[in-house]
mmCIF file of the N, C-alpha and C atoms, coordinates in Angstrom:
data_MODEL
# 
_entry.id   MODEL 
# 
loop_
_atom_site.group_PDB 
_atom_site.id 
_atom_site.type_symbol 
_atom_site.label_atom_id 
_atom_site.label_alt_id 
_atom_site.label_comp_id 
_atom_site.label_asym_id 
_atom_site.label_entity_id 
_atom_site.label_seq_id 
_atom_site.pdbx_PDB_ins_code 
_atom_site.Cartn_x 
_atom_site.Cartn_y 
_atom_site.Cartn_z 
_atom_site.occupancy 
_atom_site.B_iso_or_equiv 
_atom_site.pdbx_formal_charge 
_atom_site.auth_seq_id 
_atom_site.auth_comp_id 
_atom_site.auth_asym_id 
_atom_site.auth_atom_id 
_atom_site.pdbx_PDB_model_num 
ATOM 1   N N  . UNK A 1 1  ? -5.507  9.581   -18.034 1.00 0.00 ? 1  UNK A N  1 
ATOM 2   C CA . UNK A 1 1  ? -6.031  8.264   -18.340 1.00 0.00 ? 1  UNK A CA 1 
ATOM 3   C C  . UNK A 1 1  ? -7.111  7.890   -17.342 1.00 0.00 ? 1  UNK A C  1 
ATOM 4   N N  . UNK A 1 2  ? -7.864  7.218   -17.555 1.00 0.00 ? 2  UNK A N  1 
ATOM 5   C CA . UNK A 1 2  ? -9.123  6.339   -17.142 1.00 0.00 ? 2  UNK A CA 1 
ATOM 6   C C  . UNK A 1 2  ? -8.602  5.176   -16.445 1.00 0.00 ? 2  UNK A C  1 
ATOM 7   N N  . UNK A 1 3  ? -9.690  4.567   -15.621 1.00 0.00 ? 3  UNK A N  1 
ATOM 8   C CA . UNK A 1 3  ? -9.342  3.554   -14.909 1.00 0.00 ? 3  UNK A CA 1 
ATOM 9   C C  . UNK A 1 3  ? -9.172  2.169   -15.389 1.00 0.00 ? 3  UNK A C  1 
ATOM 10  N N  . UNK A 1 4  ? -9.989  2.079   -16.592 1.00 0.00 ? 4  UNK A N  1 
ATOM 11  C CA . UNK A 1 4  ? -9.669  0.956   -17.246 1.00 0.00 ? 4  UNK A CA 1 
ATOM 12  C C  . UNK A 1 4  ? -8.738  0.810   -17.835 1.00 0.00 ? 4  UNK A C  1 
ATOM 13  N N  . UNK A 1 5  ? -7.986  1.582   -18.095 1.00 0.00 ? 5  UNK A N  1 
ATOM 14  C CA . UNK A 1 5  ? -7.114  1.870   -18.477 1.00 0.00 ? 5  UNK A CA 1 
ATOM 15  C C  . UNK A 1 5  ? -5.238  1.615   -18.269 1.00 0.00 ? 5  UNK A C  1 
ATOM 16  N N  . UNK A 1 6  ? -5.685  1.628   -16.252 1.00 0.00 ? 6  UNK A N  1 
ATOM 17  C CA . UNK A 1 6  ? -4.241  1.588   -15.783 1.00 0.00 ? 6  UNK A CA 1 
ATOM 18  C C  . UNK A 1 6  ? -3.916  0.545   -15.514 1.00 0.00 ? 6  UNK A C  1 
ATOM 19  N N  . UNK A 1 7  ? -2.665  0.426   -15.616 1.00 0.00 ? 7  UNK A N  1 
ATOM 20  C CA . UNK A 1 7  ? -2.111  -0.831  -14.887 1.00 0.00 ? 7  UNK A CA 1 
ATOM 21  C C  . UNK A 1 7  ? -2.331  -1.729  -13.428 1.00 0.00 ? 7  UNK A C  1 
ATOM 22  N N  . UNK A 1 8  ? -1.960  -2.571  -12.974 1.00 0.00 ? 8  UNK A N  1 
ATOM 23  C CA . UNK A 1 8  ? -2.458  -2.501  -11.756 1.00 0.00 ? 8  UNK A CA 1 
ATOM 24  C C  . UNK A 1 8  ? -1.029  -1.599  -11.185 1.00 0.00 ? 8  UNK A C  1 
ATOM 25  N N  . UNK A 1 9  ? 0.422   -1.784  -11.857 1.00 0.00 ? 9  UNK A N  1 
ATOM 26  C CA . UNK A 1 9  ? 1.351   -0.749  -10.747 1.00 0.00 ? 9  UNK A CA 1 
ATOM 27  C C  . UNK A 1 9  ? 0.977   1.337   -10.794 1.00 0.00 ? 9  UNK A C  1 
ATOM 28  N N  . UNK A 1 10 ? -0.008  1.367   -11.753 1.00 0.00 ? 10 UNK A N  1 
ATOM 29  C CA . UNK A 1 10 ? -0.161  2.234   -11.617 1.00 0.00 ? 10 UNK A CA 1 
ATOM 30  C C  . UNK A 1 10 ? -1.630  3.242   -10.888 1.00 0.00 ? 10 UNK A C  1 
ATOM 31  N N  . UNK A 1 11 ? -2.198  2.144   -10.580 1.00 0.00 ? 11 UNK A N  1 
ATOM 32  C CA . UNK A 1 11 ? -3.521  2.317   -9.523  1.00 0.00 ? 11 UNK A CA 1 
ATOM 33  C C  . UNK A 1 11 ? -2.308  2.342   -8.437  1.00 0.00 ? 11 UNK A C  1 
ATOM 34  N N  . UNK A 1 12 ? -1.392  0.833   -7.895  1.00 0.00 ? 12 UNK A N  1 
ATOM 35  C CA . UNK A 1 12 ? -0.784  1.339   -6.812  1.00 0.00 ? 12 UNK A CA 1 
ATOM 36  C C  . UNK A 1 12 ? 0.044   2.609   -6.774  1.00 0.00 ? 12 UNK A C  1 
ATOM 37  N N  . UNK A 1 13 ? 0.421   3.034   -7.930  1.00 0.00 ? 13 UNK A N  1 
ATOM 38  C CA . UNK A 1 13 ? 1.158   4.569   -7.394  1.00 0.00 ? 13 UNK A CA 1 
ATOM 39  C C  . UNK A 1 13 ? 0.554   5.751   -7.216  1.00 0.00 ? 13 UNK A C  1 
ATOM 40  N N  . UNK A 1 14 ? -1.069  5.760   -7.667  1.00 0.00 ? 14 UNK A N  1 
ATOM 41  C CA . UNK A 1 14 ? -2.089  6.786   -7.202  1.00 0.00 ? 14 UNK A CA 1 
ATOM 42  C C  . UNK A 1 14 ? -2.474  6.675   -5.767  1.00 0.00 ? 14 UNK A C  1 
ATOM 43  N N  . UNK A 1 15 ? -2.834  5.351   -5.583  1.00 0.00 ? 15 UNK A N  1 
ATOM 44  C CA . UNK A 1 15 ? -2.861  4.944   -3.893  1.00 0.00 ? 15 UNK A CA 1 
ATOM 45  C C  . UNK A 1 15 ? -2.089  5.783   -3.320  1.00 0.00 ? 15 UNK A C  1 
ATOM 46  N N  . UNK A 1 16 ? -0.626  5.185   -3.481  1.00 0.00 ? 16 UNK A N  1 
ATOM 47  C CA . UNK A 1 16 ? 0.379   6.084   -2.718  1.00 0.00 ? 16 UNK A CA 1 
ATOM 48  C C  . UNK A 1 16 ? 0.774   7.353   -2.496  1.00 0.00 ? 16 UNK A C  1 
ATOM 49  N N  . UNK A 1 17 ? 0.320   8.105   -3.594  1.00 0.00 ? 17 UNK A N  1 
ATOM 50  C CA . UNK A 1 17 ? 0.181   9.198   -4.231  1.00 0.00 ? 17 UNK A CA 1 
ATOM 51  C C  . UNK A 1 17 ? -0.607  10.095  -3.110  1.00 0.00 ? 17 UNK A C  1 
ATOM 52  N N  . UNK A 1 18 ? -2.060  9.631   -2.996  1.00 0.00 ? 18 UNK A N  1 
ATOM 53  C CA . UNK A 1 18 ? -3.205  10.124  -2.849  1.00 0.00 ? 18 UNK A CA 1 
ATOM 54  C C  . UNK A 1 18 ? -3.102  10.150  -1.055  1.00 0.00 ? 18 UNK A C  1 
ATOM 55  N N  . UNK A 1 19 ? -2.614  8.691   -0.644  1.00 0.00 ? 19 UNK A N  1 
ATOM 56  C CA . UNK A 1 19 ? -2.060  8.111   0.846   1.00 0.00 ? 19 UNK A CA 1 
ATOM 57  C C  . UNK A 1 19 ? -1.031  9.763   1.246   1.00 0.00 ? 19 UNK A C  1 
ATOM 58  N N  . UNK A 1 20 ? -0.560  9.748   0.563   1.00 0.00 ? 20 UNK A N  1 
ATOM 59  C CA . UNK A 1 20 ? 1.103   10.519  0.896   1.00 0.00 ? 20 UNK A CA 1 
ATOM 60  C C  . UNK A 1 20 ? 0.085   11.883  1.053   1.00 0.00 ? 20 UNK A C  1 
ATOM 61  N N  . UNK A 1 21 ? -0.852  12.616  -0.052  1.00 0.00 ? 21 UNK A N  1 
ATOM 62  C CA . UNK A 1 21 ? -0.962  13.665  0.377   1.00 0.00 ? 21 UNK A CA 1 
ATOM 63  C C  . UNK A 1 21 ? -1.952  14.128  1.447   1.00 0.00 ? 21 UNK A C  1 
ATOM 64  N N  . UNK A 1 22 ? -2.791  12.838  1.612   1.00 0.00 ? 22 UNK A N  1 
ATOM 65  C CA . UNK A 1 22 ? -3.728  13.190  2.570   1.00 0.00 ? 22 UNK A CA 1 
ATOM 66  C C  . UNK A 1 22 ? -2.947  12.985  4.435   1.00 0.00 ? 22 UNK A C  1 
ATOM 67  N N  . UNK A 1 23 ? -2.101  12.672  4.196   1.00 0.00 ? 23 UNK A N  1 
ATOM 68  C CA . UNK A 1 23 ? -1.084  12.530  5.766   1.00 0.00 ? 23 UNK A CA 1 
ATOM 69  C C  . UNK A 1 23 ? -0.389  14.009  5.653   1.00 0.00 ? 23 UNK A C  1 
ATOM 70  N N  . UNK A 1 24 ? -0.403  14.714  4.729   1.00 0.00 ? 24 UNK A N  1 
ATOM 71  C CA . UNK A 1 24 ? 0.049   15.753  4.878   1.00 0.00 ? 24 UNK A CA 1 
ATOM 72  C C  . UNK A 1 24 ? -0.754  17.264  5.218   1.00 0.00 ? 24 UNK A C  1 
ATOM 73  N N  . UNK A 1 25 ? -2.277  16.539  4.686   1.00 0.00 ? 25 UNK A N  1 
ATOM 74  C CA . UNK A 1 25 ? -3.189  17.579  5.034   1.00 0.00 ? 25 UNK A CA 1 
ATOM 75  C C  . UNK A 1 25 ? -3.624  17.517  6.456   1.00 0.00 ? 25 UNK A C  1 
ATOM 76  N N  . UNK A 1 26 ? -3.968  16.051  6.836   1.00 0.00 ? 26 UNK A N  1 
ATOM 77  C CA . UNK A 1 26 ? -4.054  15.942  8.206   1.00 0.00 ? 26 UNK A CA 1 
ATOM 78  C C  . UNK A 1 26 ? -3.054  15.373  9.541   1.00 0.00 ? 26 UNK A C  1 
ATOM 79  N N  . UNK A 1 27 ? -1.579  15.918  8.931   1.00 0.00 ? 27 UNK A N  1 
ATOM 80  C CA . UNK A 1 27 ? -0.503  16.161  9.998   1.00 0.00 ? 27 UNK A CA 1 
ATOM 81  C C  . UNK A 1 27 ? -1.172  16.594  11.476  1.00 0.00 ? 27 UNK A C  1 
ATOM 82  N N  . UNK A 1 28 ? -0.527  16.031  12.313  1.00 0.00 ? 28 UNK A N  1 
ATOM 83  C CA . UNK A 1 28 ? -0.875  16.504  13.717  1.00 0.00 ? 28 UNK A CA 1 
ATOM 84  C C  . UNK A 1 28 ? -0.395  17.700  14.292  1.00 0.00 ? 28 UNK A C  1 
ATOM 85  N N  . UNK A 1 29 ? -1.504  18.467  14.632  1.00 0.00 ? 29 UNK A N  1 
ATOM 86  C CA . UNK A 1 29 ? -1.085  19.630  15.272  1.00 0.00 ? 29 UNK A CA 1 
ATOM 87  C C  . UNK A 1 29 ? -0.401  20.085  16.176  1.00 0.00 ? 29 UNK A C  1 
ATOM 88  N N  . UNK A 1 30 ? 0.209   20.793  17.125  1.00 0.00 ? 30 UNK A N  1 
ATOM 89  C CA . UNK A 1 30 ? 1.056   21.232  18.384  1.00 0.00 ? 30 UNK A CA 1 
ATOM 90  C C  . UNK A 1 30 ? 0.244   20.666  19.404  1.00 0.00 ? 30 UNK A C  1 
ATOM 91  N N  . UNK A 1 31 ? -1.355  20.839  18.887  1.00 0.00 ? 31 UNK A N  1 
ATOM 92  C CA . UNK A 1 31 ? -1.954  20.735  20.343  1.00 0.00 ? 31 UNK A CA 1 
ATOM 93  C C  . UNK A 1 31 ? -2.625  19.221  19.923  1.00 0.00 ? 31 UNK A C  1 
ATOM 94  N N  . UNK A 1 32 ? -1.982  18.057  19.505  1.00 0.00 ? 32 UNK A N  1 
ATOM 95  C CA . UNK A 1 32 ? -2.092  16.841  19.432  1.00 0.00 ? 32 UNK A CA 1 
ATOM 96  C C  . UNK A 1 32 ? -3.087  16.290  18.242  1.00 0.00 ? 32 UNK A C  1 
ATOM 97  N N  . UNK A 1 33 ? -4.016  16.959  18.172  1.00 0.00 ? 33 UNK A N  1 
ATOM 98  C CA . UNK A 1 33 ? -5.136  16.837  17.274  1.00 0.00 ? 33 UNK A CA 1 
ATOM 99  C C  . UNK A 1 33 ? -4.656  17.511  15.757  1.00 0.00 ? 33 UNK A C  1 
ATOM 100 N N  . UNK A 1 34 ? -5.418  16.368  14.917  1.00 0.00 ? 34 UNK A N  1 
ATOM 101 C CA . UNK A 1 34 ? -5.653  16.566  13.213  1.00 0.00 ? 34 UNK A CA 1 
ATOM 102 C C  . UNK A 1 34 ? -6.445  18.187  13.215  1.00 0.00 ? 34 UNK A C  1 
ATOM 103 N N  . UNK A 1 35 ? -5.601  19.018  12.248  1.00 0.00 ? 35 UNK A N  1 
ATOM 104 C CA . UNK A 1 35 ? -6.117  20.348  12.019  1.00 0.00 ? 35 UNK A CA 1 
ATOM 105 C C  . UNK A 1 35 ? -7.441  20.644  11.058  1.00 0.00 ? 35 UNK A C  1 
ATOM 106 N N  . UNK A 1 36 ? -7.792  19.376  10.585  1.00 0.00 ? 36 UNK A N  1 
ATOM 107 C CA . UNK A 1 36 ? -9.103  19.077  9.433   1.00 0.00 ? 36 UNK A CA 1 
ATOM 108 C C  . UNK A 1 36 ? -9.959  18.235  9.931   1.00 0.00 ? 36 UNK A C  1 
ATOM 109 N N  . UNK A 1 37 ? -10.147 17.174  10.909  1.00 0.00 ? 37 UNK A N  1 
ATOM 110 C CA . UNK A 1 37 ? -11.208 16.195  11.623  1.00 0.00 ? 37 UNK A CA 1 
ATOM 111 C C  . UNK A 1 37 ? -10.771 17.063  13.337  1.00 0.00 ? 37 UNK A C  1 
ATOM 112 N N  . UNK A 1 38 ? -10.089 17.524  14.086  1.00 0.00 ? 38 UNK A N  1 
ATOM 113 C CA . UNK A 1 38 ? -10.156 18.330  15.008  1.00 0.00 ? 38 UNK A CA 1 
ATOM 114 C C  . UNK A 1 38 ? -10.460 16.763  15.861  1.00 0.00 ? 38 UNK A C  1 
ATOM 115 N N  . UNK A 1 39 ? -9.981  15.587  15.649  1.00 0.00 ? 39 UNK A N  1 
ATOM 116 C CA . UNK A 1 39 ? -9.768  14.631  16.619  1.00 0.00 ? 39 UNK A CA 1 
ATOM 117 C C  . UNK A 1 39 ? -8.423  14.338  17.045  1.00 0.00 ? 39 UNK A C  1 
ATOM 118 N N  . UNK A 1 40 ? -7.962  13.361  18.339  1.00 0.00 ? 40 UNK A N  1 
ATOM 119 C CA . UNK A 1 40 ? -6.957  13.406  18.632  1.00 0.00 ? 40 UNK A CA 1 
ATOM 120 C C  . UNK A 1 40 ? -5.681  12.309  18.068  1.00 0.00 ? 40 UNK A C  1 
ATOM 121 N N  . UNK A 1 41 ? -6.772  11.293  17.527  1.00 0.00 ? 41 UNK A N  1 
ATOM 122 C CA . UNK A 1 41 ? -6.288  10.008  16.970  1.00 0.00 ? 41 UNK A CA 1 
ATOM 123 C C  . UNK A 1 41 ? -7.224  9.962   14.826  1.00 0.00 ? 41 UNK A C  1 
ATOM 124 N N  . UNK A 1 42 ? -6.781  10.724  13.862  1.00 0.00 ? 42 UNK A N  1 
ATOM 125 C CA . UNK A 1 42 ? -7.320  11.165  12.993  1.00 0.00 ? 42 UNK A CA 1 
ATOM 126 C C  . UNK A 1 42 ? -7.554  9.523   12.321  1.00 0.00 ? 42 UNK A C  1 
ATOM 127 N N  . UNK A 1 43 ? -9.161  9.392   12.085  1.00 0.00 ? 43 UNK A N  1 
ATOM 128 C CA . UNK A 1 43 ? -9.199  7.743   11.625  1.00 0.00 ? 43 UNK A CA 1 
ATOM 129 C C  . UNK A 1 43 ? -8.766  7.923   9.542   1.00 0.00 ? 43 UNK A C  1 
ATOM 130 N N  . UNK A 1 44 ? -8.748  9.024   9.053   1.00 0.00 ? 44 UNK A N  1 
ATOM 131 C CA . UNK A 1 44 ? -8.680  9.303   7.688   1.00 0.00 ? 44 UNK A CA 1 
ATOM 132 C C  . UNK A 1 44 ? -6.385  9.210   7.801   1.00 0.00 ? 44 UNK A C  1 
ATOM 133 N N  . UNK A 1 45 ? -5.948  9.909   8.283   1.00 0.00 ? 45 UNK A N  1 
ATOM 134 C CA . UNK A 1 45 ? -4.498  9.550   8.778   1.00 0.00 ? 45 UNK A CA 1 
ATOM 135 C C  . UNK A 1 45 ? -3.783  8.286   8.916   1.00 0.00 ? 45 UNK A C  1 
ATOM 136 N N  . UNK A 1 46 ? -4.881  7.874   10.264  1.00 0.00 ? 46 UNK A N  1 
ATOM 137 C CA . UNK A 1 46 ? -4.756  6.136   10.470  1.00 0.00 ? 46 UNK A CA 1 
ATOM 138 C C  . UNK A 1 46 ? -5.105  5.305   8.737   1.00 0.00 ? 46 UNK A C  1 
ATOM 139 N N  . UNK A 1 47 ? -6.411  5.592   8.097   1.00 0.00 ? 47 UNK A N  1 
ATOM 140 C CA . UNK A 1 47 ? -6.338  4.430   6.726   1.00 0.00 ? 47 UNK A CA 1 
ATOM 141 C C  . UNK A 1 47 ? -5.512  4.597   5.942   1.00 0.00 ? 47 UNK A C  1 
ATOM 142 N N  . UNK A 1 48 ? -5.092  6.174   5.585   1.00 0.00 ? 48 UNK A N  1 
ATOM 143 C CA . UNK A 1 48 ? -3.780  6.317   5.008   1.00 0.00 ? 48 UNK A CA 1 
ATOM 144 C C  . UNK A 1 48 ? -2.115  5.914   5.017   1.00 0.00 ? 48 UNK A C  1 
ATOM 145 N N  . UNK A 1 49 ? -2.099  5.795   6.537   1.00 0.00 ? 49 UNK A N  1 
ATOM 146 C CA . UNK A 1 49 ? -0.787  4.444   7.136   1.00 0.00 ? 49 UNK A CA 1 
ATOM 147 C C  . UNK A 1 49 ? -0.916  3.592   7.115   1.00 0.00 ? 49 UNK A C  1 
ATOM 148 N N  . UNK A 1 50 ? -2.044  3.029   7.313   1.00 0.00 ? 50 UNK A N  1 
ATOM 149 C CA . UNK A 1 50 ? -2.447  1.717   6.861   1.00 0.00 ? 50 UNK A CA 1 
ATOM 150 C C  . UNK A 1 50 ? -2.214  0.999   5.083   1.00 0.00 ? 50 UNK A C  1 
ATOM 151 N N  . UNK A 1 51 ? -2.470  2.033   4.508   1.00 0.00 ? 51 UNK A N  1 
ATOM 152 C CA . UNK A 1 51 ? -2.751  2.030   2.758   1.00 0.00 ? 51 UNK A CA 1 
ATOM 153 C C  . UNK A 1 51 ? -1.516  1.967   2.508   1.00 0.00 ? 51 UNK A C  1 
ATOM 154 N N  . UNK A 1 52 ? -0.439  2.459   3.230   1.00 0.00 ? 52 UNK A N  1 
ATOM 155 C CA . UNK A 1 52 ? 1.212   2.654   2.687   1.00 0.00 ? 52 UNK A CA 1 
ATOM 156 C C  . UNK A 1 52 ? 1.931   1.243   3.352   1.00 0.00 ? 52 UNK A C  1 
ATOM 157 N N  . UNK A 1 53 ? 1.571   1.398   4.495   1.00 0.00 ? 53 UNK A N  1 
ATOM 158 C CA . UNK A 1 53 ? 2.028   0.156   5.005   1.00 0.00 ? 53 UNK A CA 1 
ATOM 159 C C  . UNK A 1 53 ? 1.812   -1.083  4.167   1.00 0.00 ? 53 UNK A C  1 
ATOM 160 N N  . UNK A 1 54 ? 0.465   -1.373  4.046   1.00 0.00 ? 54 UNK A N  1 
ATOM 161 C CA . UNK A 1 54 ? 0.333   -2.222  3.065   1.00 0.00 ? 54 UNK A CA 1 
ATOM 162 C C  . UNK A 1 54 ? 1.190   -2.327  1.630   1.00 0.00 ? 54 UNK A C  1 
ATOM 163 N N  . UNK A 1 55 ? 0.716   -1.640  0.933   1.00 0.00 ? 55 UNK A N  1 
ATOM 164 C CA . UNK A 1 55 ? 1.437   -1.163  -0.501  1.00 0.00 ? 55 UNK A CA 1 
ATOM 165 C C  . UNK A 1 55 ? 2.767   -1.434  -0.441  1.00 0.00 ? 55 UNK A C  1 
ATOM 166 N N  . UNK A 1 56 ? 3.341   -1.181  0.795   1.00 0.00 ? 56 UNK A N  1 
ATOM 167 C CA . UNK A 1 56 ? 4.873   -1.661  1.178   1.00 0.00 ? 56 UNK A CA 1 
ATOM 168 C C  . UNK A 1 56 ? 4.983   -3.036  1.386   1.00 0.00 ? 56 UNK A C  1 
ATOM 169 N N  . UNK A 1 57 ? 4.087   -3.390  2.375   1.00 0.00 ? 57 UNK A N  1 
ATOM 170 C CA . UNK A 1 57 ? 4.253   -5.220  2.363   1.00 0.00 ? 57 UNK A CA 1 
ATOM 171 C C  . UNK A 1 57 ? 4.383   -5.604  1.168   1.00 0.00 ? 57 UNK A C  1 
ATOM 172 N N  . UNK A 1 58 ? 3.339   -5.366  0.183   1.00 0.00 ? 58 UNK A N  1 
ATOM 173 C CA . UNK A 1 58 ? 2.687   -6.069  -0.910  1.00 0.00 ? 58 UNK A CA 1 
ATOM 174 C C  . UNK A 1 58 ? 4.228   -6.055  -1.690  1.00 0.00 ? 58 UNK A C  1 
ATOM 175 N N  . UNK A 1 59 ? 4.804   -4.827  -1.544  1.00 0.00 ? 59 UNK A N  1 
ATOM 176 C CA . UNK A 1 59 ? 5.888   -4.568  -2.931  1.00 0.00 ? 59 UNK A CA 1 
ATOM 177 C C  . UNK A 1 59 ? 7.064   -5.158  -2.625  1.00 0.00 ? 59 UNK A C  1 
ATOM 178 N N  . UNK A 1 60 ? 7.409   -5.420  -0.909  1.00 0.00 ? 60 UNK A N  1 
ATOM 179 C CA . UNK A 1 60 ? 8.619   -6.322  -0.274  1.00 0.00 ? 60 UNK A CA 1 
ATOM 180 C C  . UNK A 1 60 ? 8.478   -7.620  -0.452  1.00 0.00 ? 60 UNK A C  1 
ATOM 181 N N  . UNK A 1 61 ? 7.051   -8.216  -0.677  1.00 0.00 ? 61 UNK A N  1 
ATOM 182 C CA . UNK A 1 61 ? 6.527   -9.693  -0.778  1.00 0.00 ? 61 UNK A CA 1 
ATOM 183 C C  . UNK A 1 61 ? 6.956   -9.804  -2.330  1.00 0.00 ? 61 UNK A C  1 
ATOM 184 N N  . UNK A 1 62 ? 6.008   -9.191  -3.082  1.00 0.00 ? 62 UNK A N  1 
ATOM 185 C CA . UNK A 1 62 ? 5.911   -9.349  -4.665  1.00 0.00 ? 62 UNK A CA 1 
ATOM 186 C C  . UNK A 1 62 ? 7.680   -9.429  -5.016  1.00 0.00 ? 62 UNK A C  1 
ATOM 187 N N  . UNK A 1 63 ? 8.652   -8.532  -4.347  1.00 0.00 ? 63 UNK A N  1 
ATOM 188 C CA . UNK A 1 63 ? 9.695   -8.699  -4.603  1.00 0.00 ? 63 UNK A CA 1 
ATOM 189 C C  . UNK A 1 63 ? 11.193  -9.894  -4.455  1.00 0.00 ? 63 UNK A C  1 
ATOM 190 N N  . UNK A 1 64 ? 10.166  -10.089 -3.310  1.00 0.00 ? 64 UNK A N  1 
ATOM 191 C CA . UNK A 1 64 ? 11.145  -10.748 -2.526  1.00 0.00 ? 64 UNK A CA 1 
ATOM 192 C C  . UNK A 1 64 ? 11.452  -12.074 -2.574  1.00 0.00 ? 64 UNK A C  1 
ATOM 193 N N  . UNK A 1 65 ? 10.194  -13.104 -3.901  1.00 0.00 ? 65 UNK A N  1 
ATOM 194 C CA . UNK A 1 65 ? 10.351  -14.329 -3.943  1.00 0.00 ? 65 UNK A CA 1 
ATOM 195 C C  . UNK A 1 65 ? 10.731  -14.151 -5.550  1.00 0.00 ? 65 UNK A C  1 
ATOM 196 N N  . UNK A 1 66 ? 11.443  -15.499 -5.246  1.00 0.00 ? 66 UNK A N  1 
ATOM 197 C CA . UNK A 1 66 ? 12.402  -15.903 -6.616  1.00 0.00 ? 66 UNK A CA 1 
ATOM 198 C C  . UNK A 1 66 ? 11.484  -16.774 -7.444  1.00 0.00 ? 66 UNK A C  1 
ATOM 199 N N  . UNK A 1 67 ? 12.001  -17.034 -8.649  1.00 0.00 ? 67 UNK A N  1 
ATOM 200 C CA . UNK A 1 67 ? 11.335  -17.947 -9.646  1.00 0.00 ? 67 UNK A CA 1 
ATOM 201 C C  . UNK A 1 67 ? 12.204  -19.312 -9.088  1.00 0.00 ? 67 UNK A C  1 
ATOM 202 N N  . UNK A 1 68 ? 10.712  -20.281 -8.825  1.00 0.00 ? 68 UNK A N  1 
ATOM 203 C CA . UNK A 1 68 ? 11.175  -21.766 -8.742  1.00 0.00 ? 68 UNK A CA 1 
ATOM 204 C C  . UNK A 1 68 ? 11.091  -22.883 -9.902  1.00 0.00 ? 68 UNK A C  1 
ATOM 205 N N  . UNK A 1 69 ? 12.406  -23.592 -9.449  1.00 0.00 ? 69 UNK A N  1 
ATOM 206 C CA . UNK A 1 69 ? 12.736  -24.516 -10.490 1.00 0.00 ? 69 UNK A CA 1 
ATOM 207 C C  . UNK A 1 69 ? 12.107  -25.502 -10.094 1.00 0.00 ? 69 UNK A C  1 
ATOM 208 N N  . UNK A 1 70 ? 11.639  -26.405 -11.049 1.00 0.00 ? 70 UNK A N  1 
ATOM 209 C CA . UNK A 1 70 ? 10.925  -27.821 -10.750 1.00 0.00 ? 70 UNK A CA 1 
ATOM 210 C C  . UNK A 1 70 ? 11.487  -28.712 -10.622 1.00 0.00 ? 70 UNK A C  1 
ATOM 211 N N  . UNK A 1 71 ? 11.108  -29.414 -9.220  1.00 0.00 ? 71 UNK A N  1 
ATOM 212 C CA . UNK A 1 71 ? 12.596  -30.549 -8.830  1.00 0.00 ? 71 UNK A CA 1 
ATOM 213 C C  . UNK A 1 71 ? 11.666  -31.674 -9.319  1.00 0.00 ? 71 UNK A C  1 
ATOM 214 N N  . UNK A 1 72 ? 12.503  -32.608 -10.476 1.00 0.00 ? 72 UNK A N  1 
ATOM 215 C CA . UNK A 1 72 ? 12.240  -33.652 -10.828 1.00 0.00 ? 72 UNK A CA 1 
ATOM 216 C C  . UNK A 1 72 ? 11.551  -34.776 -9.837  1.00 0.00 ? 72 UNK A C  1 
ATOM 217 N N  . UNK A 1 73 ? 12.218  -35.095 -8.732  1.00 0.00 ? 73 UNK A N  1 
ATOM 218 C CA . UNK A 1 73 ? 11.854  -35.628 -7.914  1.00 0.00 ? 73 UNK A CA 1 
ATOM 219 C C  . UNK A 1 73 ? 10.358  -35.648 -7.041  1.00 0.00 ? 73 UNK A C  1 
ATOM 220 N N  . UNK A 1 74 ? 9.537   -34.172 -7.368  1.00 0.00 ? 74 UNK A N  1 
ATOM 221 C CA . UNK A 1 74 ? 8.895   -34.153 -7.183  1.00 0.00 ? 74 UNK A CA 1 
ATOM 222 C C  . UNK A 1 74 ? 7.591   -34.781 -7.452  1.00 0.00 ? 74 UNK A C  1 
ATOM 223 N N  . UNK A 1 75 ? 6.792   -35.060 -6.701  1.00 0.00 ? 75 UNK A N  1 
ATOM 224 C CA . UNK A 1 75 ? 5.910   -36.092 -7.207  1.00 0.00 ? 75 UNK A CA 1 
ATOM 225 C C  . UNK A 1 75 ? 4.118   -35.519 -7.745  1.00 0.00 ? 75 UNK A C  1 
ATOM 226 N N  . UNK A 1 76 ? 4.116   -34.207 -6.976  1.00 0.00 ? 76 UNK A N  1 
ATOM 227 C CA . UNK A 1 76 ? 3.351   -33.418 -7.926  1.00 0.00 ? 76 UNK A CA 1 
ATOM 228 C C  . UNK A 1 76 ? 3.765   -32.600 -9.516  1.00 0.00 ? 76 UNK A C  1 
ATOM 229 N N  . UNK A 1 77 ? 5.321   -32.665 -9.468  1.00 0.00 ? 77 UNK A N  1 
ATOM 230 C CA . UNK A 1 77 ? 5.057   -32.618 -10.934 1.00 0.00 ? 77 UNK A CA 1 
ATOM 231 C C  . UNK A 1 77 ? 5.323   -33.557 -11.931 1.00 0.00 ? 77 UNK A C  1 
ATOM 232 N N  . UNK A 1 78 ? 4.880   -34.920 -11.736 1.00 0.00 ? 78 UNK A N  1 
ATOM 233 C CA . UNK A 1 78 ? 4.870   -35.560 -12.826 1.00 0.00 ? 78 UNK A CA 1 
ATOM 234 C C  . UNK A 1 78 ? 3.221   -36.093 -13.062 1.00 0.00 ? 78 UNK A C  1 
ATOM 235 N N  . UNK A 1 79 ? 3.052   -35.815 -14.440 1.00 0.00 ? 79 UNK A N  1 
ATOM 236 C CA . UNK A 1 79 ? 1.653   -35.850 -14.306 1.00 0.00 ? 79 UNK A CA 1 
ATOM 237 C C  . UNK A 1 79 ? 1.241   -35.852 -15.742 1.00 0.00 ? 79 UNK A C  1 
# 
């Protein structure tokens, strides 16, 4: 499928997808450094933890609030 195509949960599971395998290509070596950028702190590694981390907030947030009931009393909802 095409991009217009996907959902938005399914752009996020390519993210994750794509996140997950590129931390695996540039795993850290014995001798401290990324075996594909040959730096010691890999900045392509780092956006990829970053990208999961996120994706995780987003999915603990999106999850984590309840549907609210409208308290009568309220004075923004009478209107």
């Amino acid at each position: 499928m095409t991009a217009p195509f996907l959902s938005l949960a399914q752009i996020r599971n390519r993210l994750i997808f794509t996140a997950r395998a590129i931390l695996r290509d540039h795993r850290t070596g014995p001798d401290g450094r990324c075996p594909v950028c040959r730096t010691p702190n890999c900045p392509v590694a780092t956006a990829a933890r970053n990208l999961l981390d996120a994706a995780e907030k987003v999915q603990l947030w999106s999850t984590a609030t309840e549907p609210t009931t409208s308290d009568p009393n309220d004075p923004q909802d009478a209107g």
